[in-house]
PDBQT receptor file of N, H, CA, C and O in Angstrom, charges set to zero:
ATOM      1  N   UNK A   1     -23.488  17.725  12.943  1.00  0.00    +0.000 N 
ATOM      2  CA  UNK A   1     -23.297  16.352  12.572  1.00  0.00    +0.000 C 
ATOM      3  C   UNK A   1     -21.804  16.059  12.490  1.00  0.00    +0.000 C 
ATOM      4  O   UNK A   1     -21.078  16.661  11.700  1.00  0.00    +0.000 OA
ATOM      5  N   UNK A   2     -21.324  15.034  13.400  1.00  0.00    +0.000 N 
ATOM      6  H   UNK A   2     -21.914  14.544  14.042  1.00  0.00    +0.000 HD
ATOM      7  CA  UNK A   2     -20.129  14.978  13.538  1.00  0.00    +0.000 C 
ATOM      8  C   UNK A   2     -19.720  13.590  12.023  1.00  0.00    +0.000 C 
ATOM      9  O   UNK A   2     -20.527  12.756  11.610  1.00  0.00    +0.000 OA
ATOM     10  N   UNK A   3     -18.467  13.757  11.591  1.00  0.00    +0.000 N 
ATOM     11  H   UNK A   3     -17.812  14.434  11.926  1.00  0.00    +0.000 HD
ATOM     12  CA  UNK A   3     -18.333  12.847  10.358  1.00  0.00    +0.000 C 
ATOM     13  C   UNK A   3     -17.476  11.722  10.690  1.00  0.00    +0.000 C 
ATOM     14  O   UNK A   3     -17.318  11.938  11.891  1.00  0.00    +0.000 OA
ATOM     15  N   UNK A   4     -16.766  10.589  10.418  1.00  0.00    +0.000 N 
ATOM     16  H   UNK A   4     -16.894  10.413   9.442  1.00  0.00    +0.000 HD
ATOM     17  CA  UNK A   4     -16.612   9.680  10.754  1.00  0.00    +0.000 C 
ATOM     18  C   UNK A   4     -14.777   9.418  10.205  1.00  0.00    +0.000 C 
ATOM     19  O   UNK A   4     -14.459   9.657   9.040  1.00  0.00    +0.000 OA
ATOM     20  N   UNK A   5     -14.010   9.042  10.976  1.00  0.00    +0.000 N 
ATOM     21  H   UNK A   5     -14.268   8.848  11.922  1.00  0.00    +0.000 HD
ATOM     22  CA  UNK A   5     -12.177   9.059  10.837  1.00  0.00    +0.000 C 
ATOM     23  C   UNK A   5     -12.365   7.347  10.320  1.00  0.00    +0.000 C 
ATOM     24  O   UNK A   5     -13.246   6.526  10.572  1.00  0.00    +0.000 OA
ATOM     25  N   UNK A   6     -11.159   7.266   9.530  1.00  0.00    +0.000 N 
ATOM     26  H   UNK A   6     -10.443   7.933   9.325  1.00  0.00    +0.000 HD
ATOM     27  CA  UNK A   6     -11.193   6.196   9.543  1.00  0.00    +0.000 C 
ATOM     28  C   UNK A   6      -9.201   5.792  10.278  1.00  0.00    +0.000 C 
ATOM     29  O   UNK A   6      -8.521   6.795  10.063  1.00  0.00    +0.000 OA
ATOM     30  N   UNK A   7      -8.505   4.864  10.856  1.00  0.00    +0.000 N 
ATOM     31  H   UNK A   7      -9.057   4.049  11.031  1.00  0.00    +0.000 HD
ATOM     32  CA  UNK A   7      -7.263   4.787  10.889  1.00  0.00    +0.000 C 
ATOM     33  C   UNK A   7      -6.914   4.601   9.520  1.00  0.00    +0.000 C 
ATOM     34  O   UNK A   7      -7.522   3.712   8.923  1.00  0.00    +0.000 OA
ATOM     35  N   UNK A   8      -6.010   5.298   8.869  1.00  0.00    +0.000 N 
ATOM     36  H   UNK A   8      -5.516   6.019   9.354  1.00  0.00    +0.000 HD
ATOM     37  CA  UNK A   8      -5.404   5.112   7.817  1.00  0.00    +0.000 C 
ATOM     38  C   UNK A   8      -3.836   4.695   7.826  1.00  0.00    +0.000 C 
ATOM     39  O   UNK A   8      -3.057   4.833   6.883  1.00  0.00    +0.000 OA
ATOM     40  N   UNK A   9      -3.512   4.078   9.288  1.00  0.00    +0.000 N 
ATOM     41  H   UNK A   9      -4.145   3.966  10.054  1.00  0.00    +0.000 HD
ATOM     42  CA  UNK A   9      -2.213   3.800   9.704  1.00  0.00    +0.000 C 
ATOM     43  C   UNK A   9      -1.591   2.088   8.955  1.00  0.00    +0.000 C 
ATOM     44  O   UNK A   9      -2.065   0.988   9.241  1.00  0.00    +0.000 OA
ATOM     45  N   UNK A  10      -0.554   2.335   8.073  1.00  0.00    +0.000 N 
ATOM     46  H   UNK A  10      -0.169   3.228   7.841  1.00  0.00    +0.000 HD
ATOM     47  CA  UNK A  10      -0.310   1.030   7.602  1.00  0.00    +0.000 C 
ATOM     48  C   UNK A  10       0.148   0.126   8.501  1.00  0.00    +0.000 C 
ATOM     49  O   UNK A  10       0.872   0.426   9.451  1.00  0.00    +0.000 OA
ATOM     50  N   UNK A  11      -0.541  -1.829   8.054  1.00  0.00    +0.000 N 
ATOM     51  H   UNK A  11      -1.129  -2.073   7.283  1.00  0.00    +0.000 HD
ATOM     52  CA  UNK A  11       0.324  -2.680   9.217  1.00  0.00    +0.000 C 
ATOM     53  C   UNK A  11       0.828  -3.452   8.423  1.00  0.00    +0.000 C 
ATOM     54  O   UNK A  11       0.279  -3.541   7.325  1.00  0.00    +0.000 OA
ATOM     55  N   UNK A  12       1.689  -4.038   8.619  1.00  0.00    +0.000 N 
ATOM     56  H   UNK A  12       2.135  -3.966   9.511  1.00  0.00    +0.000 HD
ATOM     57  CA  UNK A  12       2.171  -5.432   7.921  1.00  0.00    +0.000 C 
ATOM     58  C   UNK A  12       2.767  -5.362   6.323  1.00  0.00    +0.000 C 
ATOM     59  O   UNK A  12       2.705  -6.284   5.509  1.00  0.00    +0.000 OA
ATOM     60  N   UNK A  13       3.273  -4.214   6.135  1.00  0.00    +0.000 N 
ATOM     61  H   UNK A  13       3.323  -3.466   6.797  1.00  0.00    +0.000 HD
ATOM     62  CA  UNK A  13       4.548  -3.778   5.061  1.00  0.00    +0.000 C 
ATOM     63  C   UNK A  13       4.632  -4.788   4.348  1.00  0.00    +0.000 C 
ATOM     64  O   UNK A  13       4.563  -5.694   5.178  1.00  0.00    +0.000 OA
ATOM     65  N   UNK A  14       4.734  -5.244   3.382  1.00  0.00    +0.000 N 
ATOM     66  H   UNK A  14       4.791  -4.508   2.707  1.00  0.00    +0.000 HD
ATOM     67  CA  UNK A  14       5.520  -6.231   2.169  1.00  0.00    +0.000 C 
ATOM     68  C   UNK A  14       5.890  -5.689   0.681  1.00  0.00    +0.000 C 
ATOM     69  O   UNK A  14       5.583  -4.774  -0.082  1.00  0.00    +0.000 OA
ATOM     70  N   UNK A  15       6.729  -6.806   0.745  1.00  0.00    +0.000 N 
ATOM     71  H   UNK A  15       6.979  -7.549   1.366  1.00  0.00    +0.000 HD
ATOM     72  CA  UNK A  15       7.250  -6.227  -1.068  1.00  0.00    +0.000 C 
ATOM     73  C   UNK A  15       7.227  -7.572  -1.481  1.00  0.00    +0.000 C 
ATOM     74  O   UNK A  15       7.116  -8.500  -0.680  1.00  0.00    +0.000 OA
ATOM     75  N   UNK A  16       7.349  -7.747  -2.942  1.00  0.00    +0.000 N 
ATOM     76  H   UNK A  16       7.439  -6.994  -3.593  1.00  0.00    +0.000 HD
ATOM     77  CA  UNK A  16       7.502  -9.265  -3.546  1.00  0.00    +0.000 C 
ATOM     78  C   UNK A  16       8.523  -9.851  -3.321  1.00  0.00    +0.000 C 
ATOM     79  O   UNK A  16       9.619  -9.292  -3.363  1.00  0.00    +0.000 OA
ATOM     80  N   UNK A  17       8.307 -11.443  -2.961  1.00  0.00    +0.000 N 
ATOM     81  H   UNK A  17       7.416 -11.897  -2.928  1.00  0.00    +0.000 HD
ATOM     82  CA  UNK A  17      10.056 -11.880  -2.841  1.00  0.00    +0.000 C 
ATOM     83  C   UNK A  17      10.869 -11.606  -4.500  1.00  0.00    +0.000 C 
ATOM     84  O   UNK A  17      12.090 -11.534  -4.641  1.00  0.00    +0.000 OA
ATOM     85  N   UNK A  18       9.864 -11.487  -5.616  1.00  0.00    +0.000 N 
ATOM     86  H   UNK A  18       8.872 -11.546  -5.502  1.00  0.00    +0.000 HD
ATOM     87  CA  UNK A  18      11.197 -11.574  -6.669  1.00  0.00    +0.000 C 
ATOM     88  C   UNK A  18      11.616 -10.005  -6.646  1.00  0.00    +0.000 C 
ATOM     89  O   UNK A  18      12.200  -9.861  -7.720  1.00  0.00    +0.000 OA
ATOM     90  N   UNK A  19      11.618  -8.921  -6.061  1.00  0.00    +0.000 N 
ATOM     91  H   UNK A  19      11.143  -9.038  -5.188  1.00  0.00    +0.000 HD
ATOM     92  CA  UNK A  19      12.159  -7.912  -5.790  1.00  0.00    +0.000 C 
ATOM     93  C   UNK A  19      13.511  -8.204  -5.379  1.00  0.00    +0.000 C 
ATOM     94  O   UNK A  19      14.246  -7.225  -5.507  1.00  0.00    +0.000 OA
ATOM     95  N   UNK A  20      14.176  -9.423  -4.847  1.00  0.00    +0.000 N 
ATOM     96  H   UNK A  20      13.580 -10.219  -4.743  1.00  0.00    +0.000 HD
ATOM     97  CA  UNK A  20      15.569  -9.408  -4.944  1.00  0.00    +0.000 C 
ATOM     98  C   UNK A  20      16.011  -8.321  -3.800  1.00  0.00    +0.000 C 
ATOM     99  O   UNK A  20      15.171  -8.033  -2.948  1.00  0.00    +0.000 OA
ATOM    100  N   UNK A  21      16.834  -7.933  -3.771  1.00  0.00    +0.000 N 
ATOM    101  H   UNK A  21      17.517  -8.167  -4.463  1.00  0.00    +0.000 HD
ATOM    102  CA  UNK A  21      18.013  -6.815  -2.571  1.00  0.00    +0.000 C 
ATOM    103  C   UNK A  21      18.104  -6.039  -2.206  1.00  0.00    +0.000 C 
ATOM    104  O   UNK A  21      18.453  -5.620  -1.102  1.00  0.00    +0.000 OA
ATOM    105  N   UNK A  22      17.515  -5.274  -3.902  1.00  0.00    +0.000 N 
ATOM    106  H   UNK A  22      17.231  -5.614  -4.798  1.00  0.00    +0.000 HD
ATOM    107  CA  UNK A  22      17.931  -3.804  -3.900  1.00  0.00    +0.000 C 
ATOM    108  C   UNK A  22      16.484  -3.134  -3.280  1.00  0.00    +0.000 C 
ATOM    109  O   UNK A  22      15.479  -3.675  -2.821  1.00  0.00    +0.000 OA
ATOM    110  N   UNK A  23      16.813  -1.862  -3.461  1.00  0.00    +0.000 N 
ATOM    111  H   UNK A  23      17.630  -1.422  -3.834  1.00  0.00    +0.000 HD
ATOM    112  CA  UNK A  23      15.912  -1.030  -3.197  1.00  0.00    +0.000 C 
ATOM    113  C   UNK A  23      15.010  -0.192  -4.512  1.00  0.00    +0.000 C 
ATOM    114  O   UNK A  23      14.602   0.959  -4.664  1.00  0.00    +0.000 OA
ATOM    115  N   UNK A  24      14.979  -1.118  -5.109  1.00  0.00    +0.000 N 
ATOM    116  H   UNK A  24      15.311  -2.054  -4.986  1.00  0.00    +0.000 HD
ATOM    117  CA  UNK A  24      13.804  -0.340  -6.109  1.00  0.00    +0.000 C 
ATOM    118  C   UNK A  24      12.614  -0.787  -6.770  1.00  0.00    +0.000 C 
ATOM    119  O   UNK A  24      12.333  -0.807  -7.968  1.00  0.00    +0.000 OA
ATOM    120  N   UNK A  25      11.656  -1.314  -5.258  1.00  0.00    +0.000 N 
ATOM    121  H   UNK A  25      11.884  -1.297  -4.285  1.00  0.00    +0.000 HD
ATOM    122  CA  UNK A  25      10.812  -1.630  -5.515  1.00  0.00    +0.000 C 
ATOM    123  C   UNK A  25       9.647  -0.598  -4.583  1.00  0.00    +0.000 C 
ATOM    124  O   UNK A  25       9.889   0.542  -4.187  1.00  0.00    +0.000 OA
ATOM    125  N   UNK A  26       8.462  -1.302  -4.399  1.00  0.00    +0.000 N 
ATOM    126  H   UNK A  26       8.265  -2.228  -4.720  1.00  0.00    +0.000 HD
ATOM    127  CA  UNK A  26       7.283  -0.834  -3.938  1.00  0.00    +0.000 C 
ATOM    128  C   UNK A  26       7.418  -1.784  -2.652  1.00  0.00    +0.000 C 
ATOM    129  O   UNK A  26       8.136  -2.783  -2.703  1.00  0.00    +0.000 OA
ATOM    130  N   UNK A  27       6.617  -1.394  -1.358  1.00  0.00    +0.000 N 
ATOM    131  H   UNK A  27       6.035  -0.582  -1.317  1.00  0.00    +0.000 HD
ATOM    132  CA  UNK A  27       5.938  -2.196  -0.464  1.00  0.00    +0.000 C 
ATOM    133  C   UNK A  27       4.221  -1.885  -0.186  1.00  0.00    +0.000 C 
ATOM    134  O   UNK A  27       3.571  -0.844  -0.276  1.00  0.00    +0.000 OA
ATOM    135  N   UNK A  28       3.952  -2.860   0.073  1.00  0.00    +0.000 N 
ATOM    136  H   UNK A  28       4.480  -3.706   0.145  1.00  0.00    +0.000 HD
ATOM    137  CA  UNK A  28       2.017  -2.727   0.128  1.00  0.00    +0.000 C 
ATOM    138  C   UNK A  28       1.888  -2.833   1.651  1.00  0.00    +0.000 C 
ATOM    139  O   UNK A  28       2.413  -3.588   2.470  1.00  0.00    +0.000 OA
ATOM    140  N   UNK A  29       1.107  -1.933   1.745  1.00  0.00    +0.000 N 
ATOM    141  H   UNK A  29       0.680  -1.321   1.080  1.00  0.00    +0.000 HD
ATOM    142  CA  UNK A  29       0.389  -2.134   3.649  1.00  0.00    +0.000 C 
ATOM    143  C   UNK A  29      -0.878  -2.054   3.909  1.00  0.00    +0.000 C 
ATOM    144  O   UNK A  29      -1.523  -1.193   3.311  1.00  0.00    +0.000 OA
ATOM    145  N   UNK A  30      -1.410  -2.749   4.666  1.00  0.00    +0.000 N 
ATOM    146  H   UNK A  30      -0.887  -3.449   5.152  1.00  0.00    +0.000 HD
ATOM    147  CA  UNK A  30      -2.791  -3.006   4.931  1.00  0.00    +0.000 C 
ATOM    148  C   UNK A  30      -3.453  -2.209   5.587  1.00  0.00    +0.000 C 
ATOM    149  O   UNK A  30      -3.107  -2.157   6.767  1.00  0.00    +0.000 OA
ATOM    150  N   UNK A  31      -4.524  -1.361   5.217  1.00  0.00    +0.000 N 
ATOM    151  H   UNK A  31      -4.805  -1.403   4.258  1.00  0.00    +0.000 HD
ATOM    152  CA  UNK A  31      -4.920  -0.163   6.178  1.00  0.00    +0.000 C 
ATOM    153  C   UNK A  31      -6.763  -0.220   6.145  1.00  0.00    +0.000 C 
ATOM    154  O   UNK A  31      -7.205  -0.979   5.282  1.00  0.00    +0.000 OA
ATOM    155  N   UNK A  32      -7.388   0.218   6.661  1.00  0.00    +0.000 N 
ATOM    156  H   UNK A  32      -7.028   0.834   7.362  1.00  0.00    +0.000 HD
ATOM    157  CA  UNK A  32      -9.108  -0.253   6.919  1.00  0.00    +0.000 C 
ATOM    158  C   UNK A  32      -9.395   0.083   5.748  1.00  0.00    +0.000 C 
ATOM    159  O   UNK A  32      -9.337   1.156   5.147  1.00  0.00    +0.000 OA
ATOM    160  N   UNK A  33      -9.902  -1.551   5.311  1.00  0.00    +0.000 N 
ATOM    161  H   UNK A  33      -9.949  -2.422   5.799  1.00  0.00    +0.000 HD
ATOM    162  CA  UNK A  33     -10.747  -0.910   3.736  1.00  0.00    +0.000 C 
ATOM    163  C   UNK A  33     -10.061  -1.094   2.445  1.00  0.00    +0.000 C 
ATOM    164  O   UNK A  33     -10.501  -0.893   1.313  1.00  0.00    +0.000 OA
ATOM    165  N   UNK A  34      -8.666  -1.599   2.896  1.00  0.00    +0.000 N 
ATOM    166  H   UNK A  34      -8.309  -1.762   3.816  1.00  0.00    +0.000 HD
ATOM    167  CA  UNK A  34      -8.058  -1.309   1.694  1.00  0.00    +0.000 C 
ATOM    168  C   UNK A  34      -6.207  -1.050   1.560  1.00  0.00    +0.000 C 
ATOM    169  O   UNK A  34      -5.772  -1.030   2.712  1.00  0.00    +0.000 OA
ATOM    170  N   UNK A  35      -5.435  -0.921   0.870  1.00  0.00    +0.000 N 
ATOM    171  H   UNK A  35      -5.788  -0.937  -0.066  1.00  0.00    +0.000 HD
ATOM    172  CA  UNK A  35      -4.127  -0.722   0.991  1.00  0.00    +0.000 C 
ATOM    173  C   UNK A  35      -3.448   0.082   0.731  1.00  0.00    +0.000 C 
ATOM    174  O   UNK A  35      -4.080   0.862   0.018  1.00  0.00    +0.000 OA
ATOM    175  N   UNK A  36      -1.951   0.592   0.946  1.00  0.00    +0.000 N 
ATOM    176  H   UNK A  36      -1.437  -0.042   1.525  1.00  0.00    +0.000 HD
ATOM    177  CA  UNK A  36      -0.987   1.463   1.007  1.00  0.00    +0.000 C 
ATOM    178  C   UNK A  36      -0.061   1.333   0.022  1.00  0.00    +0.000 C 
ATOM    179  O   UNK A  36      -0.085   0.197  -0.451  1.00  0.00    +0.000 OA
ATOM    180  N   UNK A  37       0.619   1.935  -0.395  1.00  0.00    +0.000 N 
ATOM    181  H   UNK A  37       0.639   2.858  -0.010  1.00  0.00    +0.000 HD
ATOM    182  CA  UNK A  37       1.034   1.614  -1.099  1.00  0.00    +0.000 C 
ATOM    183  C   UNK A  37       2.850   2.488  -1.077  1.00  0.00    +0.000 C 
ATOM    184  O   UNK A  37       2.757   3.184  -2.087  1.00  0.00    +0.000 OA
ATOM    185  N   UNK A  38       3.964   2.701  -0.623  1.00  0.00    +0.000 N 
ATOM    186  H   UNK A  38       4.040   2.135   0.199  1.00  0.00    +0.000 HD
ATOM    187  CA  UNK A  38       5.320   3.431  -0.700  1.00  0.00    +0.000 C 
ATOM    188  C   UNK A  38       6.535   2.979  -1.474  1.00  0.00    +0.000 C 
ATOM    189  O   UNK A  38       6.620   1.756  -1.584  1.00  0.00    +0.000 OA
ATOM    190  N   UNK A  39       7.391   3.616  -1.976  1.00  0.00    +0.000 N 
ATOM    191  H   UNK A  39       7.322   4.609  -1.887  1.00  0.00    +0.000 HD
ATOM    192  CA  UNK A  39       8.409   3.757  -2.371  1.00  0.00    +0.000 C 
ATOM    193  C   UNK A  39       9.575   3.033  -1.660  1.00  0.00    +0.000 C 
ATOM    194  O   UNK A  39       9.935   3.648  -0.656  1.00  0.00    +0.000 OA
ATOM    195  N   UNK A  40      10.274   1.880  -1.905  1.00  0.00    +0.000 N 
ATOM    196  H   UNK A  40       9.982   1.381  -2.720  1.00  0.00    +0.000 HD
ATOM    197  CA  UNK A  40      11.337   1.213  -0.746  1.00  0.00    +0.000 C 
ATOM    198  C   UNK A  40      12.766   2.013  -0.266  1.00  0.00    +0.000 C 
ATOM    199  O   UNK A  40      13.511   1.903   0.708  1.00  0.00    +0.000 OA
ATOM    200  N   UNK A  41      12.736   3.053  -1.727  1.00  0.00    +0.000 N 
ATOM    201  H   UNK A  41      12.131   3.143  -2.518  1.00  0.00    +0.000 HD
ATOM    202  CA  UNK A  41      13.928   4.260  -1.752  1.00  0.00    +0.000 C 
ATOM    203  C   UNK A  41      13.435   5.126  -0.761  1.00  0.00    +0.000 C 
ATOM    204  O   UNK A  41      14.446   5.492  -0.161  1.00  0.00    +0.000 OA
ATOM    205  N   UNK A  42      12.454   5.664  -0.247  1.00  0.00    +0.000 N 
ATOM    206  H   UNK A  42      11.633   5.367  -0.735  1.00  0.00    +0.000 HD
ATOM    207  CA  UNK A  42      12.389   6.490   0.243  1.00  0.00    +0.000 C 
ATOM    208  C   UNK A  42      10.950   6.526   1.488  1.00  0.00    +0.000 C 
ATOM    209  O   UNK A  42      10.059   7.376   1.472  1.00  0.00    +0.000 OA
ATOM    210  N   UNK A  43      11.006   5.935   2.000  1.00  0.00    +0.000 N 
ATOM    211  H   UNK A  43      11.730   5.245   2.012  1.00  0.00    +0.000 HD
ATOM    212  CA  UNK A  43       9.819   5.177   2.756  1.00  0.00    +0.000 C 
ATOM    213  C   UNK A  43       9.425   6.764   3.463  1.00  0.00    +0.000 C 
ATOM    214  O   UNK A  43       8.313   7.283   3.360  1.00  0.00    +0.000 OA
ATOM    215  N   UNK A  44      10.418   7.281   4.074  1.00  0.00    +0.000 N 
ATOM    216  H   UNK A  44      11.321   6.860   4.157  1.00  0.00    +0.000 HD
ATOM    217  CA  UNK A  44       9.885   8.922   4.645  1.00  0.00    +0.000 C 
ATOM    218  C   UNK A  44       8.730   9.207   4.001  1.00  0.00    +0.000 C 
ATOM    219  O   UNK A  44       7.621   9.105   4.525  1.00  0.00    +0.000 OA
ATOM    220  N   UNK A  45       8.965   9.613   2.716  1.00  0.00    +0.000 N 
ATOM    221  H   UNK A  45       9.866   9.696   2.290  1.00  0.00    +0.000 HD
ATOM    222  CA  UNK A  45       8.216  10.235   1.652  1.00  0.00    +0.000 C 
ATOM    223  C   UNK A  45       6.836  10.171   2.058  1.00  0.00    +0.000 C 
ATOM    224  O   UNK A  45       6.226  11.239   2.113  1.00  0.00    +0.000 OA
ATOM    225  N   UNK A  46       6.233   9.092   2.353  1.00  0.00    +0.000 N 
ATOM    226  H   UNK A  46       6.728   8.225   2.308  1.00  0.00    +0.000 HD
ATOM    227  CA  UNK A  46       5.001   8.800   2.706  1.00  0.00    +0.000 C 
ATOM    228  C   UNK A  46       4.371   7.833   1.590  1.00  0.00    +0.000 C 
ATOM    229  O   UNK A  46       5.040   7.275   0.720  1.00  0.00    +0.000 OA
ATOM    230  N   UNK A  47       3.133   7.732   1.731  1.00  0.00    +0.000 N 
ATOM    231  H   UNK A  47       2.590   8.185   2.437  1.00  0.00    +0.000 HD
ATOM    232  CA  UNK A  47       2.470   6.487   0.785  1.00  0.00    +0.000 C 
ATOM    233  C   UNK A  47       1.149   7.573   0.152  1.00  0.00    +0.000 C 
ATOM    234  O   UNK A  47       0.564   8.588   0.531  1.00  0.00    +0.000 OA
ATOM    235  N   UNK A  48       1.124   6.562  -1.132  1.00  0.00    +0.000 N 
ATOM    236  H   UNK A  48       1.599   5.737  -1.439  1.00  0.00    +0.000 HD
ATOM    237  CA  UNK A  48      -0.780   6.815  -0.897  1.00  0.00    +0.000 C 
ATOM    238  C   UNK A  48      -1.698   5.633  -0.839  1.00  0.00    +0.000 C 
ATOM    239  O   UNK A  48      -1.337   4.504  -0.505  1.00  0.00    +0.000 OA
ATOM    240  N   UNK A  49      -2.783   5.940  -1.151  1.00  0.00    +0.000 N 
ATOM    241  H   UNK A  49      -3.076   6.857  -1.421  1.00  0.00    +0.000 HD
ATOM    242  CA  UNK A  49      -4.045   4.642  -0.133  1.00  0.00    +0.000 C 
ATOM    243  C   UNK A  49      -5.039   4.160  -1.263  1.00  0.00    +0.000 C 
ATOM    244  O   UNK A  49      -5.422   4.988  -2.089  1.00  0.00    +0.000 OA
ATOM    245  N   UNK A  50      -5.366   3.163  -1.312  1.00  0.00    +0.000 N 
ATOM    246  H   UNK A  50      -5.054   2.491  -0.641  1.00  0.00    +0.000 HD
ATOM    247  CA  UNK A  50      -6.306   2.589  -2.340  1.00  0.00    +0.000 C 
ATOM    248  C   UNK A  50      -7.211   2.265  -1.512  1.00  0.00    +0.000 C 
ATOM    249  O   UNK A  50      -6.948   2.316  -0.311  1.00  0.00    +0.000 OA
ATOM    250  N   UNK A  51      -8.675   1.796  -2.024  1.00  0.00    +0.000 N 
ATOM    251  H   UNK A  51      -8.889   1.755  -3.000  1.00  0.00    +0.000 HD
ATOM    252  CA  UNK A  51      -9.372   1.532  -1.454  1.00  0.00    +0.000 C 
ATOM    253  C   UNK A  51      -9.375  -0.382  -1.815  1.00  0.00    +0.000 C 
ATOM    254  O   UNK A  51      -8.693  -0.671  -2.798  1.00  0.00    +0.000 OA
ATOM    255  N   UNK A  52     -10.022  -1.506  -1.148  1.00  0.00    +0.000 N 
ATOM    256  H   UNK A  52     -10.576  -1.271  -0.349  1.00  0.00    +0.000 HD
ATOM    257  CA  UNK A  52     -10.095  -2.299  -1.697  1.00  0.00    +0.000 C 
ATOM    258  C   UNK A  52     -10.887  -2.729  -2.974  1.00  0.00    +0.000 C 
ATOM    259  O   UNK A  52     -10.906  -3.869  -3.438  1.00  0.00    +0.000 OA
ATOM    260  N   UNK A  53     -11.462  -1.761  -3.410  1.00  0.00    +0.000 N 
ATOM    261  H   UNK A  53     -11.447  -0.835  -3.032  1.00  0.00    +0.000 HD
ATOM    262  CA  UNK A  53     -12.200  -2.654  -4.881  1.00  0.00    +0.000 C 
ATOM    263  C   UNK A  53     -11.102  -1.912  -6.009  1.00  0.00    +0.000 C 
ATOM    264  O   UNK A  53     -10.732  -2.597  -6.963  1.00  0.00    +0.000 OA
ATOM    265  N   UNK A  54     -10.619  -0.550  -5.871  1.00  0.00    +0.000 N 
ATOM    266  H   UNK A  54     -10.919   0.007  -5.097  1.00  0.00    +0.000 HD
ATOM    267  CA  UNK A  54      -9.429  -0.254  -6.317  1.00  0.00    +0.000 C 
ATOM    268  C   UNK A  54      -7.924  -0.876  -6.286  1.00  0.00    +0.000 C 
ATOM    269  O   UNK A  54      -7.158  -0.666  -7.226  1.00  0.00    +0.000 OA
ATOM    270  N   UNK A  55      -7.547  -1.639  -5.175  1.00  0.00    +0.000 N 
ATOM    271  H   UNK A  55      -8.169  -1.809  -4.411  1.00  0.00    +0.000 HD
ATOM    272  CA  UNK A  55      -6.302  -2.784  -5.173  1.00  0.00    +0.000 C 
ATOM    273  C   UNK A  55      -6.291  -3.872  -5.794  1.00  0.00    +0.000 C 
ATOM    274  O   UNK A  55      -5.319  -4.540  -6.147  1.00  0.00    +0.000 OA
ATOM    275  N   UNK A  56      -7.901  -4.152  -6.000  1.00  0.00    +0.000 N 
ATOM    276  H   UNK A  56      -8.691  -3.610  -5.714  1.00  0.00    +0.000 HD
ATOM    277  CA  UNK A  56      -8.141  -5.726  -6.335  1.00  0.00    +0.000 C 
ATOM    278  C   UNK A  56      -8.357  -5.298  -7.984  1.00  0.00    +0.000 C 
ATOM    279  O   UNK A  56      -8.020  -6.161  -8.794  1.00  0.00    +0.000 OA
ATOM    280  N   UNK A  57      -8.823  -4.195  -8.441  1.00  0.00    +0.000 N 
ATOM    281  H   UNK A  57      -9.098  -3.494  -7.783  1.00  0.00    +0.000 HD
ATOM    282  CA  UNK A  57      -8.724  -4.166 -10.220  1.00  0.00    +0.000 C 
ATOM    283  C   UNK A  57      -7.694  -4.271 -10.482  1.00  0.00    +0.000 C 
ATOM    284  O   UNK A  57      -7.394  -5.159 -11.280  1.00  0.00    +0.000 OA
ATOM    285  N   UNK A  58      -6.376  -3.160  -9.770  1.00  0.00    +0.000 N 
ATOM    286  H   UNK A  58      -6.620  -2.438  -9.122  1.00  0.00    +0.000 HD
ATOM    287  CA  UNK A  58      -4.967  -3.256 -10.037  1.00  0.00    +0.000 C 
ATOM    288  C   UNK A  58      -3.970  -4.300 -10.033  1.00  0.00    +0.000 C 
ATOM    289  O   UNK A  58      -2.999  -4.452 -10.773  1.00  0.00    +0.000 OA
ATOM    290  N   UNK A  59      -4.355  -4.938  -9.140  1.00  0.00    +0.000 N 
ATOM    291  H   UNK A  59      -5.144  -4.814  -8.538  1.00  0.00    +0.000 HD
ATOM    292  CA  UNK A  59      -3.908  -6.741  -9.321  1.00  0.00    +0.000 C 
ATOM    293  C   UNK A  59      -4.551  -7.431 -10.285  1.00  0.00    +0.000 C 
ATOM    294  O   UNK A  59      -3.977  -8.446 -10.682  1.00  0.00    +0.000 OA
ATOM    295  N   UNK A  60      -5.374  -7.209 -10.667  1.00  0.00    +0.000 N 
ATOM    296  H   UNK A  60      -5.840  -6.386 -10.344  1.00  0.00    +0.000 HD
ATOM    297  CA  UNK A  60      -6.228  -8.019 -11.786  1.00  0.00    +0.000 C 
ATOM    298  C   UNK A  60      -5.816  -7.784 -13.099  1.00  0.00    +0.000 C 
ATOM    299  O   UNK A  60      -5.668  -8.532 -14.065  1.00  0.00    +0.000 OA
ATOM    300  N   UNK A  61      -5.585  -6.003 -12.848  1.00  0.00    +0.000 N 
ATOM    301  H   UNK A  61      -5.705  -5.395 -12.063  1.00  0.00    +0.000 HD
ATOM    302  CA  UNK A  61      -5.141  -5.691 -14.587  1.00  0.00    +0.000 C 
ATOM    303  C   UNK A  61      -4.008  -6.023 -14.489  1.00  0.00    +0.000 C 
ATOM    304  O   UNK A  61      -4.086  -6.551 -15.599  1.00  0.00    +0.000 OA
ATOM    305  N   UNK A  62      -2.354  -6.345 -14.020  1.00  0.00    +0.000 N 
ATOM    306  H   UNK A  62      -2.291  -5.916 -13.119  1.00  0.00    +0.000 HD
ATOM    307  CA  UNK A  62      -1.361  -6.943 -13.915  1.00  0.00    +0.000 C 
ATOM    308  C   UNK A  62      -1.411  -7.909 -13.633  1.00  0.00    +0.000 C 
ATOM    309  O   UNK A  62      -0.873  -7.883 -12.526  1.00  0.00    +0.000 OA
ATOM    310  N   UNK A  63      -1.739  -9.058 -13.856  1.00  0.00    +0.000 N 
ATOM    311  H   UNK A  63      -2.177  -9.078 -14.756  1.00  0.00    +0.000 HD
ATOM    312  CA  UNK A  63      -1.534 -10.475 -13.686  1.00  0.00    +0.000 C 
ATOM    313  C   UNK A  63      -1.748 -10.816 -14.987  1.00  0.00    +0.000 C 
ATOM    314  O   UNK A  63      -1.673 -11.994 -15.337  1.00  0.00    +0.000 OA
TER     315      UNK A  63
């Protein structure tokens, strides 16, 4: 039984406009299912991945 890939490749990068200049914020990326999430200091580093009912509590509990 073969199991199923999903692309986990981020598109469409953003950060908040009130993040301002510098570099010490977060950017969010859109990936199947759900979002990305990296470091603006260090984008190499890599990300990790939420699922969407997990992005949408985390916006919910911060607002």
């Amino acid at each position: 039984m073969k199991g199923t890939t999903m692309d986990l490749s981020p598109t469409g990068w953003r950060k908040s406009t009130r993040s301002g200049g510098g570099n010490a914020c977060v950017e969010v990326g859109r990936i199947a299912g759900g979002a990305a999430v990296r470091d603006t200091k260090d984008r190499a580093a890599g990300y990790f991945t939420t699922t969407g009912e997990q992005w949408s509590a985390f916006v919910a509990a911060i607002k």
